[in-house]
VEXPAGU-601359 format. One record per residue: residue number from 1; x, y, z of N, C-alpha, C, O in turn. Coordinates in steps of 0.001 Angstrom, whole numbers, plus 500000, padded with zeros to 6 digits. Example, Ala and Ser with C-alpha at 12.3 -4.5 7.8 and 13.67 -1.06 7.14 Angstrom:
2
     i      n.u      n.v      n.w     ca.u     ca.v     ca.w      c.u      c.v      c.w      o.u      o.v      o.w
     1   513190   494310   507800   512300   495500   507800   513200   496700   507800   514236   496681   508465
     2   512850   497750   507080   513670   498940   507140   512900   500030   507870   513409   501138   508039
END
This chain:
296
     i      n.u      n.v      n.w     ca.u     ca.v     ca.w      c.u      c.v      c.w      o.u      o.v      o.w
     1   850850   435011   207177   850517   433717   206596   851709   433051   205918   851896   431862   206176
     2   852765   433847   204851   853520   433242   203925   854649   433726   204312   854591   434947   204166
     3   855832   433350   204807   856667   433801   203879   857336   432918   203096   857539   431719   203287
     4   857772   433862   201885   858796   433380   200785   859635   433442   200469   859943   434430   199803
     5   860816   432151   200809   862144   432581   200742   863010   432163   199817   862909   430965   199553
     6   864126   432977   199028   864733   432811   197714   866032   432932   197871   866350   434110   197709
     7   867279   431991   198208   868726   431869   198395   869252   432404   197039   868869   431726   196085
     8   869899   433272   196785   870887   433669   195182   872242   433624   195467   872970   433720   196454
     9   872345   433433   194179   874028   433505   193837   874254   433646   192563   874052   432812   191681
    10   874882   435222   192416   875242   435340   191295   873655   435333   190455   874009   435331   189276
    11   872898   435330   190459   871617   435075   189833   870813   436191   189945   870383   436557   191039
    12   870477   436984   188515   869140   438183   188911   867907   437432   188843   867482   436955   187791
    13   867195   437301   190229   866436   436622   191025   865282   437510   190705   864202   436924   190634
    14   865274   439222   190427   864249   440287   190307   863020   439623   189239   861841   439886   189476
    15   863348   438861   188209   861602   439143   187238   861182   437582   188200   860047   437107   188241
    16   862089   437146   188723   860663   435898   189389   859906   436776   190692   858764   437230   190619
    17   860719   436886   191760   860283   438074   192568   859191   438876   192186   858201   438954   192914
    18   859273   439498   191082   858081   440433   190601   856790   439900   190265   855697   440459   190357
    19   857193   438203   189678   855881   437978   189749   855600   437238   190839   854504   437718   191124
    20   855806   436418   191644   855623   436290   192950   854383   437093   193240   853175   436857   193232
    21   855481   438593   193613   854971   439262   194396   853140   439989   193829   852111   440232   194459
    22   853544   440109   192348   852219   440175   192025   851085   439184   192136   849908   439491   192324
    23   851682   437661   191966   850338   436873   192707   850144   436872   194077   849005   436615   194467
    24   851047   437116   194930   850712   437306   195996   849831   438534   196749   849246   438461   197829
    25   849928   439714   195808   849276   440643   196156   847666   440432   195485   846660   440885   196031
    26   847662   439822   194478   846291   439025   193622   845686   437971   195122   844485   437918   195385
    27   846334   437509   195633   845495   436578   196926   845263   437151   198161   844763   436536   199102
    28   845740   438745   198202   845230   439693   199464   845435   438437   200511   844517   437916   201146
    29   847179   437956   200578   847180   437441   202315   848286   438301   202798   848884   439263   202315
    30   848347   437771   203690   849696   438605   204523   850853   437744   203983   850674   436526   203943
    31   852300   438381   203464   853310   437918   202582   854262   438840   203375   853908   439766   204105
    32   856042   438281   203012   856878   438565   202650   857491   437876   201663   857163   436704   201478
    33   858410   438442   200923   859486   438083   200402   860760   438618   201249   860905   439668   201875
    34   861879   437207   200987   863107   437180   201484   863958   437036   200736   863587   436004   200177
    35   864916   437325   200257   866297   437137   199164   867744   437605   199834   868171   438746   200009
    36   868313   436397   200128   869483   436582   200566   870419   435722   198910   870249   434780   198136
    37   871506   436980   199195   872621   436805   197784   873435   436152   199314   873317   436653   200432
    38   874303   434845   198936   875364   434455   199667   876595   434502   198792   877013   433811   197864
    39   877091   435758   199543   878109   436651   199498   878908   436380   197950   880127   436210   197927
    40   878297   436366   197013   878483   436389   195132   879497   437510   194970   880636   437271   194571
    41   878981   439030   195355   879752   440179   195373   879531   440316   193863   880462   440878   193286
    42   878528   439935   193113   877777   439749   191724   877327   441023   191304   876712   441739   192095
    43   877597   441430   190000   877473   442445   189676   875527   442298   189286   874950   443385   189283
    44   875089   441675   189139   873862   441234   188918   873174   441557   190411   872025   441120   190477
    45   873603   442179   191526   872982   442388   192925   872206   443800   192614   871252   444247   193251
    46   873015   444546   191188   872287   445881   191258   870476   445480   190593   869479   446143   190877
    47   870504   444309   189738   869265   444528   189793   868444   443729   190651   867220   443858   190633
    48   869225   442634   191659   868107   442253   192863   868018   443185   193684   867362   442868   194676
    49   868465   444363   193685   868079   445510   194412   867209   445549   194406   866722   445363   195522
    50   866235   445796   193311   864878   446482   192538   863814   445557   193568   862644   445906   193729
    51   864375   444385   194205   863183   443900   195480   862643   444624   196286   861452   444603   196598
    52   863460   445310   196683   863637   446545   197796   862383   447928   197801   861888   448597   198708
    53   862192   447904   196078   861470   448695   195933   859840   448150   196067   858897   448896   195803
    54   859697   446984   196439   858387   446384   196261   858207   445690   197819   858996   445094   198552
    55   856332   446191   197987   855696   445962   198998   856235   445048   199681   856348   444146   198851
    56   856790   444535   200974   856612   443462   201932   858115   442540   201394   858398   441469   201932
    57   858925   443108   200347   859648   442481   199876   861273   442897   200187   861448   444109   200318
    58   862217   442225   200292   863723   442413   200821   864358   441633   200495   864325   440409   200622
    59   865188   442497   199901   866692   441536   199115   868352   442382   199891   868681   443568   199902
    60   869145   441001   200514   869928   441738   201306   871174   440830   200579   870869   439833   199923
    61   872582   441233   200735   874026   440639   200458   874404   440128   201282   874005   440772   202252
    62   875152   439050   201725   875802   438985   202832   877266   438833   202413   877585   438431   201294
    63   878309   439240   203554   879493   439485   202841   880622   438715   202461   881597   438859   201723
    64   879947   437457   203556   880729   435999   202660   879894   434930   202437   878686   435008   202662
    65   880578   433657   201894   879455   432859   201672   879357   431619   202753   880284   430897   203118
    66   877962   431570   203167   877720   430448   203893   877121   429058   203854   876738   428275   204724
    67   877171   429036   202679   876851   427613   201929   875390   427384   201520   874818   428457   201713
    68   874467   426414   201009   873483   426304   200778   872526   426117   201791   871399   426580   201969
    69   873292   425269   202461   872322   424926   204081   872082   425521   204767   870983   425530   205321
    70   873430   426588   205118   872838   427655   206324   872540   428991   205668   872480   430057   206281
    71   872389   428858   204575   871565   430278   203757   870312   430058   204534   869709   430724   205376
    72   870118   428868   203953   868291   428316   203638   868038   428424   205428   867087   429161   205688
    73   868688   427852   206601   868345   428083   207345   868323   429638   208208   867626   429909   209186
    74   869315   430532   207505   869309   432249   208009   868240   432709   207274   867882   433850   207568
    75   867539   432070   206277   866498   432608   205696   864728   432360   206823   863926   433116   207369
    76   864924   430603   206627   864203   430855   207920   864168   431205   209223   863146   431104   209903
    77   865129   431579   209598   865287   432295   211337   864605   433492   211034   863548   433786   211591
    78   865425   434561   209748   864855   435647   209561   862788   435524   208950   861916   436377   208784
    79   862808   434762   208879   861317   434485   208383   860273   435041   209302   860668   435108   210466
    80   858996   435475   209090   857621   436189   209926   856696   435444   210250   856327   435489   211423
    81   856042   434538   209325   855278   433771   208992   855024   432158   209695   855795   431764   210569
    82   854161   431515   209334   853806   430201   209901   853965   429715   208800   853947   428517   209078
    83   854133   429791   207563   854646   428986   206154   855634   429331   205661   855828   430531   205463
    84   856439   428502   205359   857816   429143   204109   857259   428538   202950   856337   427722   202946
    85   857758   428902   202150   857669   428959   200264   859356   428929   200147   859986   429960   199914
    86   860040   427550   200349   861366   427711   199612   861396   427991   197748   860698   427402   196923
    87   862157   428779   197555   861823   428495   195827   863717   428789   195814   864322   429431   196672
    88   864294   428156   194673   865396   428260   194351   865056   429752   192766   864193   429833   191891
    89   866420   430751   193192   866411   431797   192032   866159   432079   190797   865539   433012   190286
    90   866991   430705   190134   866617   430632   188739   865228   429887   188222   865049   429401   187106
    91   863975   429940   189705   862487   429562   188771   861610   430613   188010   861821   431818   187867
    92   860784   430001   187651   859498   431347   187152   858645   430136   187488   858958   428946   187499
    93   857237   430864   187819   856312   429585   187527   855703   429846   186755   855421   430985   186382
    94   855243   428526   186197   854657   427513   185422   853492   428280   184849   853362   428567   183659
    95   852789   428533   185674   851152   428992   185641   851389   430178   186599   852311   430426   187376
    96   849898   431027   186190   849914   432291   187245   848844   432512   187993   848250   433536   188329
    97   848616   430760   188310   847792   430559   189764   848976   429777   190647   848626   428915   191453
    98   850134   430046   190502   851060   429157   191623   851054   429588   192942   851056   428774   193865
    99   851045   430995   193152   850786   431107   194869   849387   430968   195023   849069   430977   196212
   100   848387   430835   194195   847177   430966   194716   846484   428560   195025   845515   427980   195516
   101   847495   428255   194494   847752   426660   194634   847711   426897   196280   846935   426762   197227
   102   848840   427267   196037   850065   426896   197658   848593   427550   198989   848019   426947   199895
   103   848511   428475   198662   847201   429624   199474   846145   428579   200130   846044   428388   201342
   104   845243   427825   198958   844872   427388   199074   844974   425727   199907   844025   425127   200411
   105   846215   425334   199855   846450   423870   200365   846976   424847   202197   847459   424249   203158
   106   846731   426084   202161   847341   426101   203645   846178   425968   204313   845964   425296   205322
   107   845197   426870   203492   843473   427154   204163   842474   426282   204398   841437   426501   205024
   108   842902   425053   203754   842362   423992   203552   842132   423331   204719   843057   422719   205252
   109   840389   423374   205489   840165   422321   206706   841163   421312   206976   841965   421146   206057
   110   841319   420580   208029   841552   419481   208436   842851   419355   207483   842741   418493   206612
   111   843847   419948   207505   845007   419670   206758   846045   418917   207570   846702   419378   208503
   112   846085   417845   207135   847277   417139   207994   848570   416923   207567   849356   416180   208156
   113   848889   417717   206284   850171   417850   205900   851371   418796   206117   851273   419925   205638
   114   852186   418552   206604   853154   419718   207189   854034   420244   205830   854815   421189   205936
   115   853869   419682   204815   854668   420474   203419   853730   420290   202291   852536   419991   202317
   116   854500   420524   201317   853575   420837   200132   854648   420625   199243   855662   421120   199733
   117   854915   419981   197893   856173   419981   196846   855490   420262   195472   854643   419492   195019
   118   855873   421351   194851   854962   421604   193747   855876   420781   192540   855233   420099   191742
   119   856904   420824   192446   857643   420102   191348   858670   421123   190675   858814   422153   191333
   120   859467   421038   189407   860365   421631   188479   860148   420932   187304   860297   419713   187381
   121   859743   421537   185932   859997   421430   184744   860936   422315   184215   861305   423343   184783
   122   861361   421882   183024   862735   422506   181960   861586   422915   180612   860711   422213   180103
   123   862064   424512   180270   860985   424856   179430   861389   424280   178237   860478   423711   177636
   124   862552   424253   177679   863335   423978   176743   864026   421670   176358   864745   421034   177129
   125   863598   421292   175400   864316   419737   175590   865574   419986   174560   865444   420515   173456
   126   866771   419530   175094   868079   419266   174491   868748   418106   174365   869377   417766   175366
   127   868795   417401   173431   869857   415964   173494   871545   416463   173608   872398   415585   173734
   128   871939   417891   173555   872995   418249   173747   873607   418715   175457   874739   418719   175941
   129   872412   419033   175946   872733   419601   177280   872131   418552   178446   870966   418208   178645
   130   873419   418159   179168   873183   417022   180135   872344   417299   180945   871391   416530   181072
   131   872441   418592   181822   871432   419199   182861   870260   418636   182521   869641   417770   183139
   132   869847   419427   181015   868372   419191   180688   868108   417703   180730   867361   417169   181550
   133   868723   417131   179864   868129   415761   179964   868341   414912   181252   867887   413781   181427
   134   869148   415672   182180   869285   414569   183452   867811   415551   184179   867295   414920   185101
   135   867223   416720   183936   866024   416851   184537   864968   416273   184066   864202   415640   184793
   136   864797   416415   182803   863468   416184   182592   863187   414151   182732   862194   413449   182923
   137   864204   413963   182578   864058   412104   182571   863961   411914   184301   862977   411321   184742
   138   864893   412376   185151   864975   411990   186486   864421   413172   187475   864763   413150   188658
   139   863702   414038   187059   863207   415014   187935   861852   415479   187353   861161   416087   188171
   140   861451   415364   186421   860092   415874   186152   859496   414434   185838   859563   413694   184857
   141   858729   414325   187408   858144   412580   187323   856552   413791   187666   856679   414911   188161
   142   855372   413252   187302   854073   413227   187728   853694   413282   189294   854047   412329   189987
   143   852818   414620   190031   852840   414143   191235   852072   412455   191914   852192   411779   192936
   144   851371   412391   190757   850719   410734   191279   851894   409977   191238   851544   408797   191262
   145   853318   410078   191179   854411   408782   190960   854986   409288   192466   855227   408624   193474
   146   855095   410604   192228   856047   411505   193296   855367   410504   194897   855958   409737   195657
   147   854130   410916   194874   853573   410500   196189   853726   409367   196615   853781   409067   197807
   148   853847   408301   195287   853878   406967   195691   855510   406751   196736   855636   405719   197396
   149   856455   407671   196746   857396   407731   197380   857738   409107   197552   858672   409633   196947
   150   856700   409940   198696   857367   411050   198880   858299   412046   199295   858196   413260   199121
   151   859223   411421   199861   860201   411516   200599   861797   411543   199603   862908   412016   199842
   152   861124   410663   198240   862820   410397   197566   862496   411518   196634   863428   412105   196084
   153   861566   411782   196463   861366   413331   195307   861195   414730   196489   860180   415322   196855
   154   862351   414884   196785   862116   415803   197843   863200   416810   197400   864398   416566   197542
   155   862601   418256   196712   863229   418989   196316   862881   420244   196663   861750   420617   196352
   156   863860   421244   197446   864093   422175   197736   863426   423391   197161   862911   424380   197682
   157   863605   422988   195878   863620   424328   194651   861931   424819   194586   861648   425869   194008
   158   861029   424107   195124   859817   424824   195070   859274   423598   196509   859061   422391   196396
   159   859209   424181   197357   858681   422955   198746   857973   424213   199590   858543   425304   199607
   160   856755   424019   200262   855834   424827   201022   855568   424105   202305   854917   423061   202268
   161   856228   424796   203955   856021   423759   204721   856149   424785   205784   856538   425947   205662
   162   855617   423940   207221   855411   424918   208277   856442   425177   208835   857222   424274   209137
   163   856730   426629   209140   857559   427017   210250   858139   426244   211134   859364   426275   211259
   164   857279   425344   211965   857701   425128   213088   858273   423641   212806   859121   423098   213514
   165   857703   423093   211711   858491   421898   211126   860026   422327   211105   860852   421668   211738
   166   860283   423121   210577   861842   423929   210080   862195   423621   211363   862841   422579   211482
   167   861890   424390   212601   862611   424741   213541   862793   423456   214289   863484   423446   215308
   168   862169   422289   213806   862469   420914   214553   863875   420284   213946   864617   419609   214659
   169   864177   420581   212510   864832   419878   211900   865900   420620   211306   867001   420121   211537
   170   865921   422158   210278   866678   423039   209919   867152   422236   209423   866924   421115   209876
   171   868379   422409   207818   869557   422039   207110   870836   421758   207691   871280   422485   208580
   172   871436   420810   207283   872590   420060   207811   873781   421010   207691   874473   420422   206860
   173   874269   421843   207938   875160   422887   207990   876551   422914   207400   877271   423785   206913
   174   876708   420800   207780   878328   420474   207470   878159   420088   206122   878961   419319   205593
   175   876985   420649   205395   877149   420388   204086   877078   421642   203770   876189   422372   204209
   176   878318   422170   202705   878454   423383   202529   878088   423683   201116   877446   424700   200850
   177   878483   422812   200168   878480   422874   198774   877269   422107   197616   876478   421577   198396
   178   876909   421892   196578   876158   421428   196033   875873   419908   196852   876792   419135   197126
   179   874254   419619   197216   874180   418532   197031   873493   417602   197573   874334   416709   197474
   180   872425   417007   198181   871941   416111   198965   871231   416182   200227   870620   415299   200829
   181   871480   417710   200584   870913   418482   201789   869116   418907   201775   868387   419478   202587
   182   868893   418279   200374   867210   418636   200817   866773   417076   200743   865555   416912   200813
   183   867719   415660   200588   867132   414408   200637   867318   414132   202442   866849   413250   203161
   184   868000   415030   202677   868773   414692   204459   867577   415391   204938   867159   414964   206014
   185   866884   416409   204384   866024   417295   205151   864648   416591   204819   863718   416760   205606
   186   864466   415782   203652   863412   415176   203719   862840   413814   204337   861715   413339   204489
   187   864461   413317   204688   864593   411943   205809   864017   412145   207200   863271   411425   207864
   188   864552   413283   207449   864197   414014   208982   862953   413894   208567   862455   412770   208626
   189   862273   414844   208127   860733   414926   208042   859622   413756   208424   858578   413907   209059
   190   860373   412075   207618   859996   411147   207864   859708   410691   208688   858629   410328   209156
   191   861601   410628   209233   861758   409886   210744   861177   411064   211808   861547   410896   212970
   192   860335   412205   211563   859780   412398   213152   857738   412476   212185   856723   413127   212431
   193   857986   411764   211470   856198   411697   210567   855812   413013   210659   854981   413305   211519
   194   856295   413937   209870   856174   415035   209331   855190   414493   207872   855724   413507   207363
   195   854197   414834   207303   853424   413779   206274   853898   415277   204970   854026   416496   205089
   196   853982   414631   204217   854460   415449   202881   853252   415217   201705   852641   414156   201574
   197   853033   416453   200863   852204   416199   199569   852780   416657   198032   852895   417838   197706
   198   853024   415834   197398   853266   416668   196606   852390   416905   195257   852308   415985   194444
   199   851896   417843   195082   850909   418812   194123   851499   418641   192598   852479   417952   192313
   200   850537   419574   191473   851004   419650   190477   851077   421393   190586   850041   422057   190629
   201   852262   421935   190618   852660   423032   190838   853638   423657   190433   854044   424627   191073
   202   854219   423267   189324   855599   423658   189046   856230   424905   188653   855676   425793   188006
   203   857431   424916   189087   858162   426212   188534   859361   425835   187426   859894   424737   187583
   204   859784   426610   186400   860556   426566   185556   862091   426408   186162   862516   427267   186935
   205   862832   425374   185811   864343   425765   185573   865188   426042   185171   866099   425238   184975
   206   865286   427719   184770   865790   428477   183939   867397   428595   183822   867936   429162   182871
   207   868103   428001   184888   869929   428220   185257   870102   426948   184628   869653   425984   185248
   208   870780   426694   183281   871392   425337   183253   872491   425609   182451   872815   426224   181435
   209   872945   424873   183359   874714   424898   183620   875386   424030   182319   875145   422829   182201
   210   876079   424611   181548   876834   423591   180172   877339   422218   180850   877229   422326   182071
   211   877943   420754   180408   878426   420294   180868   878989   420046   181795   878598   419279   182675
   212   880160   420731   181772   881507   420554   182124   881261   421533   183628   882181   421452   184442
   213   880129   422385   183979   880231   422856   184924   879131   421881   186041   879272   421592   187229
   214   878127   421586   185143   877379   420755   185770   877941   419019   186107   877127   418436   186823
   215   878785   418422   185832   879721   417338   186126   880747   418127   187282   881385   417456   188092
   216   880793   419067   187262   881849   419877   188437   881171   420166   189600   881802   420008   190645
   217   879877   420606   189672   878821   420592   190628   878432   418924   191206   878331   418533   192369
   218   878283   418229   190036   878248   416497   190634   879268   416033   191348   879327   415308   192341
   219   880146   416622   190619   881638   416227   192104   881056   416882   193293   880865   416058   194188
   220   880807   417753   193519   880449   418581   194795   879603   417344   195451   880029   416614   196346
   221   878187   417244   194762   877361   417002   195427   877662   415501   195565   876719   415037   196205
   222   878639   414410   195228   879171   413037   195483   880110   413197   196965   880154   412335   197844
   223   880799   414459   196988   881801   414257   198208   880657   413968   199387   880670   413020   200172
   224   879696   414998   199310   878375   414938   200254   878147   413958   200398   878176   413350   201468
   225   877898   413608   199488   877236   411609   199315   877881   411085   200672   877514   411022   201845
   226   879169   410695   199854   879771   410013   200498   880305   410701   202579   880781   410189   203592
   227   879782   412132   202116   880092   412174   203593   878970   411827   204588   879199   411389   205716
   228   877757   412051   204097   876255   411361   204323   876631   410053   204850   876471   409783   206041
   229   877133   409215   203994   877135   407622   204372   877778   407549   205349   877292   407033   206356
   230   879181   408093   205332   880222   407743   206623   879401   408280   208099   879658   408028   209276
   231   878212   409203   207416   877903   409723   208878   876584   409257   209458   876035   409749   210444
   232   876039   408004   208548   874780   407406   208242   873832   408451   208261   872975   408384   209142
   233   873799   409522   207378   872608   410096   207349   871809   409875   206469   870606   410075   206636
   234   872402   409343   205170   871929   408377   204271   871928   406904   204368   872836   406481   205083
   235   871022   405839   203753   871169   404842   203816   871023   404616   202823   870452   405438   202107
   236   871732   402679   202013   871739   402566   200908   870264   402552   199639   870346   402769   198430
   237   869266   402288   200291   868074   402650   200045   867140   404092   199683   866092   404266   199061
   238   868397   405307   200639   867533   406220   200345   868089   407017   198700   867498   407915   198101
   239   869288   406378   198325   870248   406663   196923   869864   405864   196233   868781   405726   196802
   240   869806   404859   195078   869841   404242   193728   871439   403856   193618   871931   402759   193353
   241   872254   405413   193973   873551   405263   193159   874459   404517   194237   875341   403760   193833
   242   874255   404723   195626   874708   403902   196844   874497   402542   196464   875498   402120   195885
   243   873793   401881   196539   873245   400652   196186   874089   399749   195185   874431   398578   195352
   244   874382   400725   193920   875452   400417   193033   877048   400307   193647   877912   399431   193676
   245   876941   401476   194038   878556   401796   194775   878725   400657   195448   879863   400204   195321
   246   877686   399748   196417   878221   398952   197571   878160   397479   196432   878880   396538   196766
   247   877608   397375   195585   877911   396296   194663   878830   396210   193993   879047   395020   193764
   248   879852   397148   193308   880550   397237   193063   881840   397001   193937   882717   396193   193632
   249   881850   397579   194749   882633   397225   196387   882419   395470   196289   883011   394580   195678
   250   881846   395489   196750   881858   393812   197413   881976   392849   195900   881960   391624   196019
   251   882093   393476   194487   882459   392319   193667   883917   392806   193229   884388   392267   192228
   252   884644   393741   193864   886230   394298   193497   886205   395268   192423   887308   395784   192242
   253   885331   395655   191691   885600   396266   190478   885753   397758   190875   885277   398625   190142
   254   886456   398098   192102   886317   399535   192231   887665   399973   191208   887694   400673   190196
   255   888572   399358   191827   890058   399645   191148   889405   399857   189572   889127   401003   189221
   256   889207   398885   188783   888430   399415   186943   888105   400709   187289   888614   401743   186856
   257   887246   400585   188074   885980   401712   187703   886957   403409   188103   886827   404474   187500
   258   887854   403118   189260   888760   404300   189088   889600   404808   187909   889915   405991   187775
   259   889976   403706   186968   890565   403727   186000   890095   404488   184653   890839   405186   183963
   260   888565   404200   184370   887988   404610   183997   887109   406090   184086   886424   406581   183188
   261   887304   406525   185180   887113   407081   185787   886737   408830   184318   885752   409326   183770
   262   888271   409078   184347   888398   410454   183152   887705   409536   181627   887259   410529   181051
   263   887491   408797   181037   886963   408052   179875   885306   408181   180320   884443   408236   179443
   264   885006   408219   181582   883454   408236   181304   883249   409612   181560   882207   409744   180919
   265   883472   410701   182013   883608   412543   182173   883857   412664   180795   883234   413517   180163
   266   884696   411918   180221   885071   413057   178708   883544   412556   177887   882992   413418   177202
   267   882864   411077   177988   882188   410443   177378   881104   411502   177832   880492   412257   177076
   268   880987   411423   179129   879788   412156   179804   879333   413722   179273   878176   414141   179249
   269   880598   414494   178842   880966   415526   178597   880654   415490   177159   879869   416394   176874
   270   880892   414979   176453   881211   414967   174615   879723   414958   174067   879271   415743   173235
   271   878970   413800   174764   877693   413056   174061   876591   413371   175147   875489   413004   174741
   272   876561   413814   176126   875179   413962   177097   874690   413197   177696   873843   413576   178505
   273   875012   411681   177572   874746   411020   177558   874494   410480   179178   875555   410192   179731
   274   873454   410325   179895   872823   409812   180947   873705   408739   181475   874354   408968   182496
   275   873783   407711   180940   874595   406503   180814   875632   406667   181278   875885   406300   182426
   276   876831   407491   180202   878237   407614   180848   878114   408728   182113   879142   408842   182781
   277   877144   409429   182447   876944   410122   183459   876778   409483   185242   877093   409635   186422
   278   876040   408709   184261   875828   407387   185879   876734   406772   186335   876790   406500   187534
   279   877826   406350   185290   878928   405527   185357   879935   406574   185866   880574   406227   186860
   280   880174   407719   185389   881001   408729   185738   880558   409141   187490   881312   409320   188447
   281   879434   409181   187436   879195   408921   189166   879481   407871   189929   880102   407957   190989
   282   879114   406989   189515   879721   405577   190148   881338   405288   190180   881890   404854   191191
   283   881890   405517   189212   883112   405528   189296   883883   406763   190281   884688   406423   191148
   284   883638   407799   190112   883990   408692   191126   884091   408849   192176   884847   409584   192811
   285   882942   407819   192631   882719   407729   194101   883064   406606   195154   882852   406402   196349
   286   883868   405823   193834   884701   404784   194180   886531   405522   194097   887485   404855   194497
   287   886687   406869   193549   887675   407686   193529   887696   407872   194642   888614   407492   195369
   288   886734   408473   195009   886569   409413   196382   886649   408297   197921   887161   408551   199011
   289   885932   407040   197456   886487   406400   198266   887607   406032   199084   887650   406066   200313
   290   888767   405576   198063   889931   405384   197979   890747   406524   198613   891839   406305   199137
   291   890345   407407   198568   891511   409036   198722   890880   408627   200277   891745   408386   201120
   292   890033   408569   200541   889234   408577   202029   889939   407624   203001   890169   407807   204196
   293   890335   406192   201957   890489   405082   202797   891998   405149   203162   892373   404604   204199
   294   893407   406179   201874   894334   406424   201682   894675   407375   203104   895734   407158   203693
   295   893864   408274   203541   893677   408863   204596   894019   408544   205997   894728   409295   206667
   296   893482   407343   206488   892805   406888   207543   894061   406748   207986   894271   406294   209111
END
C-alpha cells in the first residue's frame, strides 16, 4: 500500500522513523520505510542505523552525493508500493493520527486525487531566527488558502502521491542543490492534470538553520531560479519574486540593486528581518544575472 520515503543528510532521521513506523504498524497496512543518507559520511549514520533494526524498515549510505532531485527520485525507483509518503528528515508529526490521515485519503471511494499535501509547522516562534519567521509567515498558510492555489504551495517535505504519477514526471536532476525542484515537480503535475489536495496534516520543522547558513542555502536555491527561467520551466507567475526581478529589469534599477546587494545580507543577517530578506533576494538575482549575461 505505502511506501515511505525519507532523503538525509547529515541528519539523525531515527526518532521520526520510529514513530512513523509505530503508526504505521497501529493501521495494520502493508508499509515500508526508505532512508537514503546522500553520501554525508555523517557521524550521525550510526544512529540512522537503528532503522535497520525495525520491521519493513531500511536505512542505506550512499557513497557520494547526488543531489536532492535524484535522491528523491532513487528513492522512488527503489520504492514497493502504489503510494509514496515523501517526508523530509528533520519532521516529527504534528499529531499521532498522521499516517492514519494519509491511510485513509488512499482508501477513500471514488478518489480522484493523485497527491495529498499535509503541510509544515515550526514548533517554536522567533523574531531572531529568519528561517522561523520566513516559515511560519510564508509557509504555514491554512489548507482552505493552500487549495485555493494548489500547485504554488507545493512542498516536498510532507506530499502523499501515486507511484505511477512519479514515474510520469520524476525530479529535475539538473537541479542539484537547494531549491525549487518540488515547484517544477508540482507544475508538471498540473500541466498533465494530475489533481492535488491539500489536507490539514502537518509535520514539525525541527532543522533550522541560523542565518547566515540559511541566506547561503537562498543563494543555492536563486541560482536554480534563475536556471528554471533561462530554461522556461518556471514562469513569471509561477514565482512572486520573478515578477519583481522582471520589473526591476525593465525600469534599470538592476545596477542599484547589485550595489546594494552585501547592505541588504548584512541587514538580512543582523535583524531577521523578512523585508531586507526579499530585497536581498531580489537584488541577488539581479547579481546572478549580470555574471550570466558577462558570460555569454
Amino acid at each position: 500500500m505505502l511506501s515511505v520515503l525519507i532523503p538525509t543528510y547529515n541528519y539523525n532521521s531515527f526518532p521520526f522513523v520510529k514513530e512513523l513506523h509505530k503508526q504505521l504498524i497501529e493501521e495494520k497496512v502493508d508499509f515500508e520505510i526508505i532512508c537514503l543518507d546522500d553520501g554525508s559520511k555523517s557521524i550521525l549514520n550510526i544512529k540512522n542505523k537503528k532503522t535497520n533494526s525495525l520491521s519493513f524498515a531500511n536505512f542505506e549510505e550512499l557513497t557520494t552525493n547526488i543531489g536532492r532531485s535524484a535522491i528523491r527520485n532513487l528513492l522512488a525507483k527503489k520504492a514497493t508500493y502504489k503510494w509514496l509518503l515523501f517526508l523530509d528528515a528533520d519532521g516529527f508529526p504534528v499529531h499521532d493520527n498522521f499516517i492514519k490521515l494519509y491511510v485513509e485519503k488512499i482508501k477513500e471511494p471514488n478518489n480522484k486525487f493523485s497527491g495529498f499535501i499535509g503541510g509544515r509547522v515550526h514548533k517554536v516562534e522567533s523574531e531572531k531566527n529568519l528561517r522561523i519567521k520566513f516559515g511560519i509567515e510564508r509557509e504555514e498558510v491554512s489548507e482552505d488558502l493552500r487549495n485555493e492555489n494548489p500547485y504554488r504551495y507545493f512542498f516536498t517535505s510532507n506530499i502523499l502521491f501515486k507511484k505511477s504519477v512519479f514515474n510520469e514526471i520524476q525530479f529535475n536532476e539538473k537541479l542539484t542543490g537547494y531549491g525549487y525542484e518540488d515547484l517544477v515537480f508540482g507544475n508538471e503535475m498540473r500541466a498533465l492534470n494530475h489533481k492535488v489536495f491539500h489536507i490539514n496534516n502537518p509535520v514539525y520543522h525541527l532543522q533550522i538553520e541560523d542565518n547566515t547558513v540559511f541566506i547561503n542555502k537562498t543563494k543555492q536555491g536563486l541560482n536554480n531560479l534563475l536556471f528554471l527561467k533561462k530554461q522556461n520551466l518556471l514562469k513569471e507567475n509561477d514565482v512572486k519574486l520573478l515578477s519583481y526581478f522582471n520589473k526591476i529589469n525593465s525600469f534599470g534599477f538592476q545596477k542599484t540593486m547589485i550595489k546594494l546587494k552585501d547592505f541588504f545580507i548584512r541587514k538580512a543577517i543582523e535583524t531577521s528581518s523578512l523585508f531586507y530578506y526579499d530585497l536581498f533576494k531580489l537584488s541577488y538575482l539581479c547579481y546572478l544575472k549580470e555574471k550570466q549575461d558577462e558570460t555569454k
